[in-house]
N, C-alpha and C positions, 0 to 999 in steps of 0.2 A: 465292465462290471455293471455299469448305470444299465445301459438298455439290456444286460440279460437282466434284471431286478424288473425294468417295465416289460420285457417280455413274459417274464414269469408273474406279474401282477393280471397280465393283460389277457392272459389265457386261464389263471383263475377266475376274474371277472367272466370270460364267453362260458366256461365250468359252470359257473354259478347261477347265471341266465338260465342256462340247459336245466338247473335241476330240478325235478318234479318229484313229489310226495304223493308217494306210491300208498295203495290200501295199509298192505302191513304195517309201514314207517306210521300210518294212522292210529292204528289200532295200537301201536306200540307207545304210539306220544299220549295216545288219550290212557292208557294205562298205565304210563308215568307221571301223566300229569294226578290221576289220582292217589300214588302212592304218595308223590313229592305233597300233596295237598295234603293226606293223614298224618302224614311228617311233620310239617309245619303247623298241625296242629297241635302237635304232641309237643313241639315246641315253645307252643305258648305256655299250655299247661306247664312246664316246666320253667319258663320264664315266671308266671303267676308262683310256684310252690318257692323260687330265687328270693321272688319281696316278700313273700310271707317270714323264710327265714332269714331276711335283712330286718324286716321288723322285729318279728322275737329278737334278733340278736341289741336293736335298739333299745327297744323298752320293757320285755321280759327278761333277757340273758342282763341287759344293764344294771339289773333291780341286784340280781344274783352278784355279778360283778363289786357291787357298791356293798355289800354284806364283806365278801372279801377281801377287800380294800379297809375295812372298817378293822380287821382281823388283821392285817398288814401291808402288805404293797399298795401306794396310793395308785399306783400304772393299773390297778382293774380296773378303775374307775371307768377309764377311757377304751378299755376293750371290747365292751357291748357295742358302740356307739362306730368303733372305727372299722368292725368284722360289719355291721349294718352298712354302711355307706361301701365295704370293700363287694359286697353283695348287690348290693344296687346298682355300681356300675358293671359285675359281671352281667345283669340283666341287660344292662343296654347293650353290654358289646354283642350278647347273645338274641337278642331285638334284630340287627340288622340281617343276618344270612338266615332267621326264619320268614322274616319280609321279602326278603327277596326270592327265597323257596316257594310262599306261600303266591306271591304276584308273578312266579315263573308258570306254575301250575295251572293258577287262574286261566293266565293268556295263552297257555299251551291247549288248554282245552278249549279254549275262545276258537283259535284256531281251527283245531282236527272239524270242530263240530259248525263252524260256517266259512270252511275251505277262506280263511282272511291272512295272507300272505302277510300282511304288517304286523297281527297278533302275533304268528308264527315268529316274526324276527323280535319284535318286542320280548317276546317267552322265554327265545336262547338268550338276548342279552343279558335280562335278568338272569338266568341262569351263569351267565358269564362271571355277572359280578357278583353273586356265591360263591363261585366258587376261587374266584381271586382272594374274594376277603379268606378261603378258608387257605389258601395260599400263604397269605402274607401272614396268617395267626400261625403254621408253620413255620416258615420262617424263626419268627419269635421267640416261638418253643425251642426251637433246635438252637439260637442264640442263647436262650436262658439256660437252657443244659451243659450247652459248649462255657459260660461263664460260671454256673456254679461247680459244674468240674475244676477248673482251671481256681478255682477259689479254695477246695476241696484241699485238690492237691497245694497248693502254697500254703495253704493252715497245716495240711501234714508236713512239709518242711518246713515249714518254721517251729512246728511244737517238734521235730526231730531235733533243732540245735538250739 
């Protein structure tokens, strides 16, 4: 089992040496790399519009909060304050796969446009770790689903008995 694993590493490897980026594959990477670049811009933008409403939610919605809280429930108080900070970190997490969209593109067109073999590998890696983190934020999701179901259902059997 060991030496078919290094036989089949070892012939990927002479694969890999062999491969050459053809005109098309060029033309394809340099006009991916611009769309992934509009993307990641569009993602900042939307990071920027994240902290604008983490702040209203701090010290605008807070203002709002604290009038209702004055009306009854003192828990408004801290609602402004805690949807602000829940916001601010959706920005960071949503910070790194546009950085890494945004530094895949870069280098992908660093690449196409001065034939530089290491930008090229630089470009995919970044690109690798996009899309791992959108991987593992899967992941997550599908945990956090598969547990609020499973929560769902034992609230309806328990409000049944």
């Amino acid at each position: 089992m060991e030496n078919e694993l290094e036989r089949s590493s070892s012939s990927v490897s002479e694969e890999v040496d062999q491969l050459a980026v053809n005109e098309e594959a060029k033309v394809t990477l340099l006009s991916m790399s611009k769309w992934m670049k509009f993307l990641s811009i569009m993602g900042f933008i939307g990071i920027i519009f994240i902290v604008f409403t983490a702040i209203f939610f701090m010290f605008g919605f807070g203002s709002l909060m604290q009038q209702m809280q004055q009306a009854g429930n003192p828990m408004y108080a801290f609602m402004g304050p805690a949807m602000g900070i829940l916001y601010i970190v959706i920005a960071l997490v949503c910070l790194y796969p546009v950085m890494k969209m945004y530094n895949s593109s870069r280098k992908l067109k660093l690449a196409v446009l001065s034939n530089d073999e290491q930008a090229l590998t630089d470009g995919f890696q970044e690109m690798r770790k996009f899309w791992k983190f959108y991987g593992i934020i899967a992941i997550i999701y599908l945990v956090i689903i598969a547990i609020s179901l499973l929560i769902g259902i034992f609230s309806l059997i328990a409000a049944a008995f």
